[in-house]
Biotite code that builds the C-alpha atoms (Angstrom):
import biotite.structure as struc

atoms = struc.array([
    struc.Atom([31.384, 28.651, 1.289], chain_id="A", res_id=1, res_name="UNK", atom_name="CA", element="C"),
    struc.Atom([28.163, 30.735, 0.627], chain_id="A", res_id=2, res_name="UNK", atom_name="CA", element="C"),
    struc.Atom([24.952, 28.845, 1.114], chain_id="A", res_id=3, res_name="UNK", atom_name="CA", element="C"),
    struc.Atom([23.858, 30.699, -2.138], chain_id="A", res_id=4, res_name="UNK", atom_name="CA", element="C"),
    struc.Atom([26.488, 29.343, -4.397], chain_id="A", res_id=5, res_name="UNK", atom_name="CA", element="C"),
    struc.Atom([25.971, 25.971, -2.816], chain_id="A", res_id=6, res_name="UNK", atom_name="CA", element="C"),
    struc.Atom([22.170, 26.026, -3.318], chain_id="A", res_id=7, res_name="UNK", atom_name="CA", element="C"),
    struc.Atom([22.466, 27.833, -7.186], chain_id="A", res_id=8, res_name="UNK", atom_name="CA", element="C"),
    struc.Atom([25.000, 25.546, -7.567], chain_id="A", res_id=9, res_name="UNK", atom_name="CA", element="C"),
    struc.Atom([23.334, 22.345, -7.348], chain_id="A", res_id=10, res_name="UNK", atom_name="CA", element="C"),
    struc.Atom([20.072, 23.821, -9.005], chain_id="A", res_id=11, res_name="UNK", atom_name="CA", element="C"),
    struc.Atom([22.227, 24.513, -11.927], chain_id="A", res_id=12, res_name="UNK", atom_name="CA", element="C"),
    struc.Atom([23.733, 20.693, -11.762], chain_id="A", res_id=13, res_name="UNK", atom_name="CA", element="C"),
    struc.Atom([20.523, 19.361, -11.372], chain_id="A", res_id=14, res_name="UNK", atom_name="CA", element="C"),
    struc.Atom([18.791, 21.263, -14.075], chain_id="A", res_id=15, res_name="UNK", atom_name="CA", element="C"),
    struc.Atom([21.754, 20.719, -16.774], chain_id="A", res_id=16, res_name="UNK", atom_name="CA", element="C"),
    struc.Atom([21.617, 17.062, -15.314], chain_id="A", res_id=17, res_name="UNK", atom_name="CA", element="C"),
    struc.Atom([17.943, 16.066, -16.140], chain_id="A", res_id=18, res_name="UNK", atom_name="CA", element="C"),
    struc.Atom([17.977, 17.982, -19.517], chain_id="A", res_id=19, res_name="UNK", atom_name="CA", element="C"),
    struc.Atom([20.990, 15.769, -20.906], chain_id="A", res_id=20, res_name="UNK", atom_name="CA", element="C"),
    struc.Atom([19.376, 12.391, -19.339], chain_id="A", res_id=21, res_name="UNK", atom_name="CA", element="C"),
    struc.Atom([15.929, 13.204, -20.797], chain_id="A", res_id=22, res_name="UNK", atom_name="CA", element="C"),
    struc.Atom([17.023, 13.820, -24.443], chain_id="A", res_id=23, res_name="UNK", atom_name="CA", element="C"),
    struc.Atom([16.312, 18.098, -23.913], chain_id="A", res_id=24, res_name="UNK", atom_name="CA", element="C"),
    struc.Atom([20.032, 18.234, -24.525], chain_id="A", res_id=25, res_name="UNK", atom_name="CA", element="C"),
    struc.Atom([21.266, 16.514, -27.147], chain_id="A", res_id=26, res_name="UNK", atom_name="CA", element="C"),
    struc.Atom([24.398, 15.127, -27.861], chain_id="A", res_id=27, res_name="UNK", atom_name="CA", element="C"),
    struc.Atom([26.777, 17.108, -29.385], chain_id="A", res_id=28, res_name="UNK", atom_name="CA", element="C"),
    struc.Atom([24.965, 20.088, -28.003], chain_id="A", res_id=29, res_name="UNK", atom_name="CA", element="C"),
    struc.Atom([27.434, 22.937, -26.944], chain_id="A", res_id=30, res_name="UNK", atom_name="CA", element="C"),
    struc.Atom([27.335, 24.309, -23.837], chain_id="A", res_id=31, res_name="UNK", atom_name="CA", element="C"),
    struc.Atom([28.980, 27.424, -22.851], chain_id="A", res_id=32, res_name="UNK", atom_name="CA", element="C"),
    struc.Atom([28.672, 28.593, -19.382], chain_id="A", res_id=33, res_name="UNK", atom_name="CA", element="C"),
    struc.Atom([27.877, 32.227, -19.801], chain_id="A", res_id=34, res_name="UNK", atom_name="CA", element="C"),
    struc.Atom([24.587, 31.628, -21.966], chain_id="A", res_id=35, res_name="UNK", atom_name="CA", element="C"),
    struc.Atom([23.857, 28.978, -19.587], chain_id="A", res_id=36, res_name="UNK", atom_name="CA", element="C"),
    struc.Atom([24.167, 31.083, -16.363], chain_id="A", res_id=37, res_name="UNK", atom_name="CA", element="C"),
    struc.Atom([22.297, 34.049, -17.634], chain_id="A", res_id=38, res_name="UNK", atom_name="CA", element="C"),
    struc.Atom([19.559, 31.694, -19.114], chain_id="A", res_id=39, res_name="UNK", atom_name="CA", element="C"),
    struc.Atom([19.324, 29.951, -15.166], chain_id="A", res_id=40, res_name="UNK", atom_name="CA", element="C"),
    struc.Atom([19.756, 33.607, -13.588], chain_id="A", res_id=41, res_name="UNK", atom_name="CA", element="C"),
    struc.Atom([22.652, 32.725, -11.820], chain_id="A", res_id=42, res_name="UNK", atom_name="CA", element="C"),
    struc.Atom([26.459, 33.736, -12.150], chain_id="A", res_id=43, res_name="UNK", atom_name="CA", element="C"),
    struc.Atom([28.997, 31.770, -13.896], chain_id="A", res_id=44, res_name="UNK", atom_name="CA", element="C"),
    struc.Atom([30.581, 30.271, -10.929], chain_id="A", res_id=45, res_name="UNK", atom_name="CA", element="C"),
    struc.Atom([27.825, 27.737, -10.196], chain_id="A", res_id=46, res_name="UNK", atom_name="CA", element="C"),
    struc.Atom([27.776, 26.801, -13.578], chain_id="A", res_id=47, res_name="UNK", atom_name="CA", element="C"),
    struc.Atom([31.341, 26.620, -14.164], chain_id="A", res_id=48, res_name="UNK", atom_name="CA", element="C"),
    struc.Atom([30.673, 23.779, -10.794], chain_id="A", res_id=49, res_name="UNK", atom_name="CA", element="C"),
    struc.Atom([27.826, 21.844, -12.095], chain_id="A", res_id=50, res_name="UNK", atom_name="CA", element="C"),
    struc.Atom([29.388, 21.867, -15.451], chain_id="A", res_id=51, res_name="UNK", atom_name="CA", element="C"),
    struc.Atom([32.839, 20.562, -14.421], chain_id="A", res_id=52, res_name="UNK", atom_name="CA", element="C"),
    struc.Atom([30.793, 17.876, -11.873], chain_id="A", res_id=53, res_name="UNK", atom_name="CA", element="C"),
    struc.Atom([29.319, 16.862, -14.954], chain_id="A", res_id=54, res_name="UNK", atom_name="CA", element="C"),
    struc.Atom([32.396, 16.375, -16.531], chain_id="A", res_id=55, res_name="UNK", atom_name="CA", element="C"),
    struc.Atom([33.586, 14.448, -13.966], chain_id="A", res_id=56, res_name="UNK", atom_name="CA", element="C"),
    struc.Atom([30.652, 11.713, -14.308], chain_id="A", res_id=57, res_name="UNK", atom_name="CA", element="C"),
    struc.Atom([31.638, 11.583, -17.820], chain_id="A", res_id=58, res_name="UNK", atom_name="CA", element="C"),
    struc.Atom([28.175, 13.064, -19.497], chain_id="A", res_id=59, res_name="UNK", atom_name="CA", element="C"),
    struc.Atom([29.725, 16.160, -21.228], chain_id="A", res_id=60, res_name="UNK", atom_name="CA", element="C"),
    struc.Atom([33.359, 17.059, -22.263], chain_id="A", res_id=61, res_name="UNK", atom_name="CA", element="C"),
    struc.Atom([35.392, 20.071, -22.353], chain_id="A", res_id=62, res_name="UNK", atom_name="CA", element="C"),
    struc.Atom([35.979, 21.990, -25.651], chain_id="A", res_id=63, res_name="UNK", atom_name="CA", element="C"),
    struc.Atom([38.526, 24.295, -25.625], chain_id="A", res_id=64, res_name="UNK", atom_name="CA", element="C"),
    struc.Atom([37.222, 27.281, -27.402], chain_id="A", res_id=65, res_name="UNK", atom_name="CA", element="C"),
    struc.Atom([33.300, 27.495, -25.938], chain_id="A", res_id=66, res_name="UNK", atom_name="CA", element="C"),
    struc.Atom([32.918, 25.539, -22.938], chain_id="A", res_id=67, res_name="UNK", atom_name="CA", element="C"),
    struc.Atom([31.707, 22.534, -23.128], chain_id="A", res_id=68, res_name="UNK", atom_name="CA", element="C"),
    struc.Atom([29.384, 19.707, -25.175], chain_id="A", res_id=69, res_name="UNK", atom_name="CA", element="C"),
    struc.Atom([27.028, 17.008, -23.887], chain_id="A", res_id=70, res_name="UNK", atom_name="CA", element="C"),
    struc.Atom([29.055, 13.788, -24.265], chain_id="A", res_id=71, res_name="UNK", atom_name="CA", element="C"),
    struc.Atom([29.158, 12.081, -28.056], chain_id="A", res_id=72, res_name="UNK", atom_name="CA", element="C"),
    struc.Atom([29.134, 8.179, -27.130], chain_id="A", res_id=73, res_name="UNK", atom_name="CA", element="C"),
    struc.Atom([32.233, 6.822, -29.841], chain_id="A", res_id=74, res_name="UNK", atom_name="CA", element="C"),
    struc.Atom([32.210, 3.488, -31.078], chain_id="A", res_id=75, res_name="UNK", atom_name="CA", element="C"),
    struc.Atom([34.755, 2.719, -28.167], chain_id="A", res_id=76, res_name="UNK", atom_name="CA", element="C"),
    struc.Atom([32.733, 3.951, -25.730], chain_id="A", res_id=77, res_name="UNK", atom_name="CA", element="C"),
    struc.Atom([29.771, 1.698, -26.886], chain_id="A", res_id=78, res_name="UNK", atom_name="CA", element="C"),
    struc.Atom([31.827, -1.418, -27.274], chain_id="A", res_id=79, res_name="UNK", atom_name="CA", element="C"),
    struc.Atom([32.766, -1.116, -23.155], chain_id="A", res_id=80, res_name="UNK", atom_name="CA", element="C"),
    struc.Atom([29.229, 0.122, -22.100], chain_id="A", res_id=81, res_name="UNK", atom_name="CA", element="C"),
    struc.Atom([27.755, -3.343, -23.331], chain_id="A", res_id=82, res_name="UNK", atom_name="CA", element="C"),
    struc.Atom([30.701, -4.987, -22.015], chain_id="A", res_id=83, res_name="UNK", atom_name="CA", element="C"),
    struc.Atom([30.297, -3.517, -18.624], chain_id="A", res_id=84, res_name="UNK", atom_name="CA", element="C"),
    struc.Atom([26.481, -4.412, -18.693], chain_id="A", res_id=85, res_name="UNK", atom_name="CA", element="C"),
    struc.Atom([27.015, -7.700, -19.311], chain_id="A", res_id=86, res_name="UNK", atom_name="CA", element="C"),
    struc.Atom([29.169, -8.036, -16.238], chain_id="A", res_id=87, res_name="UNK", atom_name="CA", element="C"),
    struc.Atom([26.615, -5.888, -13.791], chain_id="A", res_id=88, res_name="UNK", atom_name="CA", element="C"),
    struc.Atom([23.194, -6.163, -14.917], chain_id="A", res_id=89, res_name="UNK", atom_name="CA", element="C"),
    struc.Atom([23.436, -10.361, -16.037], chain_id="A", res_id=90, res_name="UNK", atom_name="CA", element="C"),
    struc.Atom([24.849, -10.745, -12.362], chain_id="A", res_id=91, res_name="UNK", atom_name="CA", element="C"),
    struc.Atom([22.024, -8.372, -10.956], chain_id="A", res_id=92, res_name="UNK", atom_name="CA", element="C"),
    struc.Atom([19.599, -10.259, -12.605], chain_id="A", res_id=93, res_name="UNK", atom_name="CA", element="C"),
    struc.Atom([20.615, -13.654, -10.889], chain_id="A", res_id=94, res_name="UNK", atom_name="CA", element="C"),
    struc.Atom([20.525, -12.300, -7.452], chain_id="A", res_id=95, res_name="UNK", atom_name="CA", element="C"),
    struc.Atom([17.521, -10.251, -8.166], chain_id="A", res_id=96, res_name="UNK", atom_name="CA", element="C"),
    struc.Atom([15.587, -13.360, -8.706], chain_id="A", res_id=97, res_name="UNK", atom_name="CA", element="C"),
    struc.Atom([16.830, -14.910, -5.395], chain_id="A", res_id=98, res_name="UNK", atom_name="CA", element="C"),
    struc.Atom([16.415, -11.749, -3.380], chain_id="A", res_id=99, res_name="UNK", atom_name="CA", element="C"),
    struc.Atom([14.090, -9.334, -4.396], chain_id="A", res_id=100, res_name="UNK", atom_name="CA", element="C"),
    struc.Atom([11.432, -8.831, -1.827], chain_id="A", res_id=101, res_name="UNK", atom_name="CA", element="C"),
    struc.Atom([7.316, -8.885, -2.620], chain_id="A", res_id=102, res_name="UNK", atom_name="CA", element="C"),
    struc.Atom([7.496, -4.778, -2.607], chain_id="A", res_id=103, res_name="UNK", atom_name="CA", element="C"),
    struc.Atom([10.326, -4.783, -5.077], chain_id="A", res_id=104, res_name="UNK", atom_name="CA", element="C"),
    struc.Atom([8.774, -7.378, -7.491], chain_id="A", res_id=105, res_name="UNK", atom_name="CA", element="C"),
    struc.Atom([5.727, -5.175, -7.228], chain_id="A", res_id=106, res_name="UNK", atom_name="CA", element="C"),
    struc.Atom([7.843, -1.698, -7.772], chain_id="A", res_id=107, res_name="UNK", atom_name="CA", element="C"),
    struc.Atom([9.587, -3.297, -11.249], chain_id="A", res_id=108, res_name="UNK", atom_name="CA", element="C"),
    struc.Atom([6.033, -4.247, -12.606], chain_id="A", res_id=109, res_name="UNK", atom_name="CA", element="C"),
    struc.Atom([4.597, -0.662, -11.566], chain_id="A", res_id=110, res_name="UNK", atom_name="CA", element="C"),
    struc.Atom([7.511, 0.541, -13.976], chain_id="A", res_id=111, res_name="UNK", atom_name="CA", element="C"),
    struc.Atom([6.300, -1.771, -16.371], chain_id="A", res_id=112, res_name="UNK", atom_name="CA", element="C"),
    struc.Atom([2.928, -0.172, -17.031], chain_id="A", res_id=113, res_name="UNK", atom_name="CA", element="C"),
    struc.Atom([4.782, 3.505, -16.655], chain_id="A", res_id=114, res_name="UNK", atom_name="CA", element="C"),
    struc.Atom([6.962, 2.480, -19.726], chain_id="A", res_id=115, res_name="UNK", atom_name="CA", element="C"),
    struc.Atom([3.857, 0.909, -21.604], chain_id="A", res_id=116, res_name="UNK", atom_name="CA", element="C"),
    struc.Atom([1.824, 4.135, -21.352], chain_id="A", res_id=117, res_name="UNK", atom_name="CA", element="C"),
    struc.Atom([5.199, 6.335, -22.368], chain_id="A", res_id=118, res_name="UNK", atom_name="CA", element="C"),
    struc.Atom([5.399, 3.593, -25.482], chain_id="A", res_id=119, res_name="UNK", atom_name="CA", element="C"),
    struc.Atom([2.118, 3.968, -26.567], chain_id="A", res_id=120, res_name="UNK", atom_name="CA", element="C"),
    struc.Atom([2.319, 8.155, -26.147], chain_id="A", res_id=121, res_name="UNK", atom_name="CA", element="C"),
    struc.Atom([5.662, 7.539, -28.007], chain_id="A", res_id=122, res_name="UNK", atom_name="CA", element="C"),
    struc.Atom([7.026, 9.876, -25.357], chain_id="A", res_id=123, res_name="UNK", atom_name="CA", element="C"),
    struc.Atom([10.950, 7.673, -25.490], chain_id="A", res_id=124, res_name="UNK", atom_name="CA", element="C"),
    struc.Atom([12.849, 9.739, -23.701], chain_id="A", res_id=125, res_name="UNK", atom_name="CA", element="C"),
    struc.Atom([10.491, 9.103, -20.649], chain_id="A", res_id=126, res_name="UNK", atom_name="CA", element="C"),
    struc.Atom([9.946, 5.400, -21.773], chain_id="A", res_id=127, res_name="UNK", atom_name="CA", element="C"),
    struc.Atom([14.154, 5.258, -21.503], chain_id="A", res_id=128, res_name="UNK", atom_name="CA", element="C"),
    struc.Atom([13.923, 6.515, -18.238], chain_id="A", res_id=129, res_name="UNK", atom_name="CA", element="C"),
    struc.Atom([11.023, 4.392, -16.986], chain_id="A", res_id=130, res_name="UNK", atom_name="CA", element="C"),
    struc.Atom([13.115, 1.028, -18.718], chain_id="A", res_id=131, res_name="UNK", atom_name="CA", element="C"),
    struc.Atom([16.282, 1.897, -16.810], chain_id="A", res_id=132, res_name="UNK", atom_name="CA", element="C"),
    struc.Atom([14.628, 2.632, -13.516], chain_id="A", res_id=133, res_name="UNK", atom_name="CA", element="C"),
    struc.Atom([13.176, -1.345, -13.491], chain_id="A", res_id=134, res_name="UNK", atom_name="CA", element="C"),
    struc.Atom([17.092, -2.100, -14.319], chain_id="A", res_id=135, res_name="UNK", atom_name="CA", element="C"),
    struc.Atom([18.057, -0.002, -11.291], chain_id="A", res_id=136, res_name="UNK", atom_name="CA", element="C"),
    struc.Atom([15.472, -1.514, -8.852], chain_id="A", res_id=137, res_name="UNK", atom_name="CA", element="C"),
    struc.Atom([16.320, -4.612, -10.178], chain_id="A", res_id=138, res_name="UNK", atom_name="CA", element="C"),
    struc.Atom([20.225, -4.128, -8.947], chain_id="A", res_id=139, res_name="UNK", atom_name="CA", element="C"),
    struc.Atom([18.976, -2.610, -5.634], chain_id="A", res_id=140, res_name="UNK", atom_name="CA", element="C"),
    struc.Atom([17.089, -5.959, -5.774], chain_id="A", res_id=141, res_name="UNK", atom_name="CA", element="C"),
    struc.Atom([20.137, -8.012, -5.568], chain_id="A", res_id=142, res_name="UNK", atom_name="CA", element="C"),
    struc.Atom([21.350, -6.302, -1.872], chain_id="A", res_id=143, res_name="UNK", atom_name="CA", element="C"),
    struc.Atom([24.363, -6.216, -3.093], chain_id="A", res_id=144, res_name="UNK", atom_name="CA", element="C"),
    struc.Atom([25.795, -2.698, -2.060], chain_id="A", res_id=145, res_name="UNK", atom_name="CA", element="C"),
    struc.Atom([28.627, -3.165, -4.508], chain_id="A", res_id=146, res_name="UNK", atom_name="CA", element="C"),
    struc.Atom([26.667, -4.234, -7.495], chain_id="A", res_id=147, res_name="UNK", atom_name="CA", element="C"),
    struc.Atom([24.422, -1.136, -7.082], chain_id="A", res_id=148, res_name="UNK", atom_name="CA", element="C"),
    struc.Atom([27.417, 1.125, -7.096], chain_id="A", res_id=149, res_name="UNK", atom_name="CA", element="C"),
    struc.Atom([28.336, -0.254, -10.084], chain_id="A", res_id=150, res_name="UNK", atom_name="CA", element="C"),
    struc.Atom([25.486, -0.379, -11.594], chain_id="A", res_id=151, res_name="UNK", atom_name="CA", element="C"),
    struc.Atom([24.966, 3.487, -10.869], chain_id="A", res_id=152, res_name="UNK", atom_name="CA", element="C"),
    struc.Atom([28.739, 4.298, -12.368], chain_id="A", res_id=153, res_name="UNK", atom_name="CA", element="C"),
    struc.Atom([27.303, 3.153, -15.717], chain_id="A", res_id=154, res_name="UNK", atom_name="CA", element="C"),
    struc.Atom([24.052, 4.066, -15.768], chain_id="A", res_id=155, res_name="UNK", atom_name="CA", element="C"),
    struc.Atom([23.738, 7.424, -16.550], chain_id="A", res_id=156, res_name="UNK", atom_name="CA", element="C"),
    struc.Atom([26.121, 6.918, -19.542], chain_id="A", res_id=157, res_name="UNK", atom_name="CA", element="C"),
    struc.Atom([23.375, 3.933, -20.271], chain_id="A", res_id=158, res_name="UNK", atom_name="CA", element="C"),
    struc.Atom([20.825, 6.864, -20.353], chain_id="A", res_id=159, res_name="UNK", atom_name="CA", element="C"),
    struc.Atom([22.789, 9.025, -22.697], chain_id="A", res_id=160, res_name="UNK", atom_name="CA", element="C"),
    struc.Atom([23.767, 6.073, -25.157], chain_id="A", res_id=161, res_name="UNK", atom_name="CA", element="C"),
    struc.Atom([20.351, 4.374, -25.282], chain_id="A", res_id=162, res_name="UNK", atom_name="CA", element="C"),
    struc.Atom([18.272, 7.745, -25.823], chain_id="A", res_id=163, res_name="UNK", atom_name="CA", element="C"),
    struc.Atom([20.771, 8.332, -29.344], chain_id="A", res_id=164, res_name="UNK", atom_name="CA", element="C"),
    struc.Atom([19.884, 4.482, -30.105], chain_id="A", res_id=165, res_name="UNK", atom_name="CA", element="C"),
    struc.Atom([16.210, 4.980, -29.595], chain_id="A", res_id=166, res_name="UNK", atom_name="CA", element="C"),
    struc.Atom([16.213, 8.070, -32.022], chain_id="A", res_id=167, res_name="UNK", atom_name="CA", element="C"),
    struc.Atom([17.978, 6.419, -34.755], chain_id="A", res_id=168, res_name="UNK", atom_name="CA", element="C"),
    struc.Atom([16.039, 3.127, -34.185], chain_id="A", res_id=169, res_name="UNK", atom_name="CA", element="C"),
    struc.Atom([12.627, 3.824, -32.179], chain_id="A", res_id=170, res_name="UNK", atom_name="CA", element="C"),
    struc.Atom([11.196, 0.579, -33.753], chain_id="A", res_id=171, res_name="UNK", atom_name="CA", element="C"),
    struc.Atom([13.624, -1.183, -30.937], chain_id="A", res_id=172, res_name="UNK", atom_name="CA", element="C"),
    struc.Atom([11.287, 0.256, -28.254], chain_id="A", res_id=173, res_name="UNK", atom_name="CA", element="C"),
    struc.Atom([8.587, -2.316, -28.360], chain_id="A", res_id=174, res_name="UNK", atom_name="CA", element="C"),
    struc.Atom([11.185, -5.001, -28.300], chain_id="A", res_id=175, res_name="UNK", atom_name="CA", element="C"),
    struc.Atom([12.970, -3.321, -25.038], chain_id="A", res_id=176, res_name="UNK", atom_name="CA", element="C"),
    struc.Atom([9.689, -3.206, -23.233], chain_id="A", res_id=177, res_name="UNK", atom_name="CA", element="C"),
    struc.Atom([8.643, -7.280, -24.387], chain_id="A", res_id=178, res_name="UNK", atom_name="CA", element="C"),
    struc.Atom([12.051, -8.045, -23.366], chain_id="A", res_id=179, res_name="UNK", atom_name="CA", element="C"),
    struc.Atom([11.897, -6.456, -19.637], chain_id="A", res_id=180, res_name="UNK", atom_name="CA", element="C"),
    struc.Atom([8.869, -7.470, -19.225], chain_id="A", res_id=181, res_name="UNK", atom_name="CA", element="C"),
    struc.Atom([10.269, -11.405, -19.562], chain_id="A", res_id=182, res_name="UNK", atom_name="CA", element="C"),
    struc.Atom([13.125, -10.421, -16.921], chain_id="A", res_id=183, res_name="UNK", atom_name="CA", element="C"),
    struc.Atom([10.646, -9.046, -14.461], chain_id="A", res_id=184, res_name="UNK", atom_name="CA", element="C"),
    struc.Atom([8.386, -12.263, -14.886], chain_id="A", res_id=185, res_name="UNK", atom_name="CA", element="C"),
    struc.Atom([11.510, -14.331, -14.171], chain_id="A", res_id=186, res_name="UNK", atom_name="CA", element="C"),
    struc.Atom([12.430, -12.545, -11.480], chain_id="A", res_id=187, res_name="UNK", atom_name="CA", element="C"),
    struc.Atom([9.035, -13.021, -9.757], chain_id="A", res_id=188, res_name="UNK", atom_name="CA", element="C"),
    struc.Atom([9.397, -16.685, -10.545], chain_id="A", res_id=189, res_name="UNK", atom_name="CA", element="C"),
    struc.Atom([12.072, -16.988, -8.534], chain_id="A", res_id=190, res_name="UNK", atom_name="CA", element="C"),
    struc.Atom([13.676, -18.655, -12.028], chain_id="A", res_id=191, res_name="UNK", atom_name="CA", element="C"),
    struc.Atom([17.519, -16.676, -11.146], chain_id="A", res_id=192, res_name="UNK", atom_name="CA", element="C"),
    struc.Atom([18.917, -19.173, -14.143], chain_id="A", res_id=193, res_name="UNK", atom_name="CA", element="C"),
    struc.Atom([16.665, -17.526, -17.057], chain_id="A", res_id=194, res_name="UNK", atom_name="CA", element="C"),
    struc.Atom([16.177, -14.304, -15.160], chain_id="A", res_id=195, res_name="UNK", atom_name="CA", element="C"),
    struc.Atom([20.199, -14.003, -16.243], chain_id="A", res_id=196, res_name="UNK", atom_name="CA", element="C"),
    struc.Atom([19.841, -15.499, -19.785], chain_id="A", res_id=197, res_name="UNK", atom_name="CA", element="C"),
    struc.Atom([17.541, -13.331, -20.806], chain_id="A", res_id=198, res_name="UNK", atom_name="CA", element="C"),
    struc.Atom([19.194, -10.502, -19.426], chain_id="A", res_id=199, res_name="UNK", atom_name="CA", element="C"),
    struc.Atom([22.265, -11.654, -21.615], chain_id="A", res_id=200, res_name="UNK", atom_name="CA", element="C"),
    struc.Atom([19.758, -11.569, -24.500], chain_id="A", res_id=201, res_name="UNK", atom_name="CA", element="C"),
    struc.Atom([18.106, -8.230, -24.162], chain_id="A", res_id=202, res_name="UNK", atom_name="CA", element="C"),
    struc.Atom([22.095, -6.804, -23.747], chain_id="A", res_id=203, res_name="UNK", atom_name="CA", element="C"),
    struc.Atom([23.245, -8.805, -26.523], chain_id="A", res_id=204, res_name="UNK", atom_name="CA", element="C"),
    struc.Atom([19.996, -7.209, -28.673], chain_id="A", res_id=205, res_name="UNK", atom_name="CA", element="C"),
    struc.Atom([20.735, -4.241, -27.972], chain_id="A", res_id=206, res_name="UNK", atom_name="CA", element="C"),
    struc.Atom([24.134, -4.736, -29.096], chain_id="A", res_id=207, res_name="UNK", atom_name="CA", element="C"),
    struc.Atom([22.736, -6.136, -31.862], chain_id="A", res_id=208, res_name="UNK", atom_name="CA", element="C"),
    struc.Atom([20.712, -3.233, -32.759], chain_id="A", res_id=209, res_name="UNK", atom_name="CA", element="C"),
    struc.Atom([23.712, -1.026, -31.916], chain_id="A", res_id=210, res_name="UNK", atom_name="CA", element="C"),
    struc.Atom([25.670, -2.527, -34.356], chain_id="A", res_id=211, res_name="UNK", atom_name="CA", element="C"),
    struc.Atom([22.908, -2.481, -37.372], chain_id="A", res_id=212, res_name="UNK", atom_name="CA", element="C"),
    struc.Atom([22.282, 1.170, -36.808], chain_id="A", res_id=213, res_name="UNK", atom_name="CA", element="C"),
    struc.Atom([25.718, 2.026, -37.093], chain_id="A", res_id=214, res_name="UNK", atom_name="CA", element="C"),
    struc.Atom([26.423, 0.024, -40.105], chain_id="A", res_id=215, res_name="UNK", atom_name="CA", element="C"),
    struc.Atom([23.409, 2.326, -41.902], chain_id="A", res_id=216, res_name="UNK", atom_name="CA", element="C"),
    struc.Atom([24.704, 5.203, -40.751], chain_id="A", res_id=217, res_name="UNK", atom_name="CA", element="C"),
    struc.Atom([28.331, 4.441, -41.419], chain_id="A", res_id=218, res_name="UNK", atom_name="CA", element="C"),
    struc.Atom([29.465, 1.733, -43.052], chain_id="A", res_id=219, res_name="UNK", atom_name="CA", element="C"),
    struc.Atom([32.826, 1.955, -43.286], chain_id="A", res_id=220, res_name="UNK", atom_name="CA", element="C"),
    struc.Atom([32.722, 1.173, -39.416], chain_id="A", res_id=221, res_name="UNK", atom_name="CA", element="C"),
    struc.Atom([30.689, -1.737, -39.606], chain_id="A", res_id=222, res_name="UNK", atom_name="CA", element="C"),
    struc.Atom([33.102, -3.839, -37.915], chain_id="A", res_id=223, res_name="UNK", atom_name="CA", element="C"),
    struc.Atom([35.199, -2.931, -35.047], chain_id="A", res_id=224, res_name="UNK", atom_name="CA", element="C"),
])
């Protein structure tokens, strides 16, 4: 394989990558490979890749007619995203709090102060970021190979959902950021018990929040 397509290949997976996880690219937002490629300077083949690799980790979808579209998160979709962090991130929590080392403790409350500075510049798609990196270091806390995998599977769809929540509801932010920074102190504590719990909690909130939002926006799907 040419080392060119290779290289312009991941520059173009990369690039698309970050703008979808950072909010840049919307979704919903179309994306058809030939204004994309001659945007990047590059040929359609290595967008055509990154694109399809994309597809493949579930953050956009194809459309028939133009290409493709960043991912739109259904109701579904949302209902088995909680689910699944309830079942990886309460777990990570508990062995987190047993586990972590002093450098890890000190990494999650680092990320603490970068997602109080992004709340206070109201910059949220950074402050999403910032909040899901002390969720990943707290699974790479646990030393659990496995957990971390999982965690990873769901995370960037995490990204994508919770960056749509924070627009329609940006009032949850504070809330997020007091609620992490309870896990984290728990965590030091060595307290695994209410590390978990209020894991559970900040999930379940977010569920919570989930659920209110799209009751205002569409009420007819209040309940499912």
């Amino acid at each position: 394989m040419d080392p060119d397509n290779i290289l312009h290949g991941a520059v173009a997976y990369n690039t698309l990558r970050e703008a979808i996880l950072k909010g840049r690219l919307a979704a919903g937002s179309r994306l058809v490979t030939q204004r994309i490629a001659t945007e990047m300077g590059l040929s359609r083949t290595p967008v055509k890749e990154a694109l399809a690799r994309l597809e493949t980790e579930g953050l956009v979808t194809r459309a028939d007619n133009w290409g493709y579209g960043v991912r739109t998160i259904s109701l579904r979709d949302a209902e088995e995203i909680f689910e699944a962090r309830l079942v990886i991130e309460v777990a990570s929590a508990w062995r987190a709090a047993e586990r972590a080392t002093e450098a890890e403790a000190a990494g999650m409350v680092q990320l603490l102060s970068v997602s109080r500075s992004y709340l206070k510049a109201r910059e949220l798609a950074e402050f999403q970021n910032a909040s899901r990196a002390i969720h990943e270091l707290i699974a790479q806390a646990t030393g659990n190979t496995q957990l971390m995998r999982m965690f990873r599977q769901v995370n960037d769809l995490v990204v994508l959902f919770g960056m749509s929540l924070l627009r329609a509801n940006p009032a949850r932010a504070t809330a997020i950021l007091a609620e992490n920074e309870a896990i984290v102190e728990a965590i030091q504590r060595r307290h695994a018990d209410q590390a978990a719990r209020l894991m559970r909690e900040h999930i379940e909130n977010g569920h919570a929040g989930f659920r209110a939002t799209a009751a205002a926006i569409r009420p007819a799907m209040a309940v499912f």
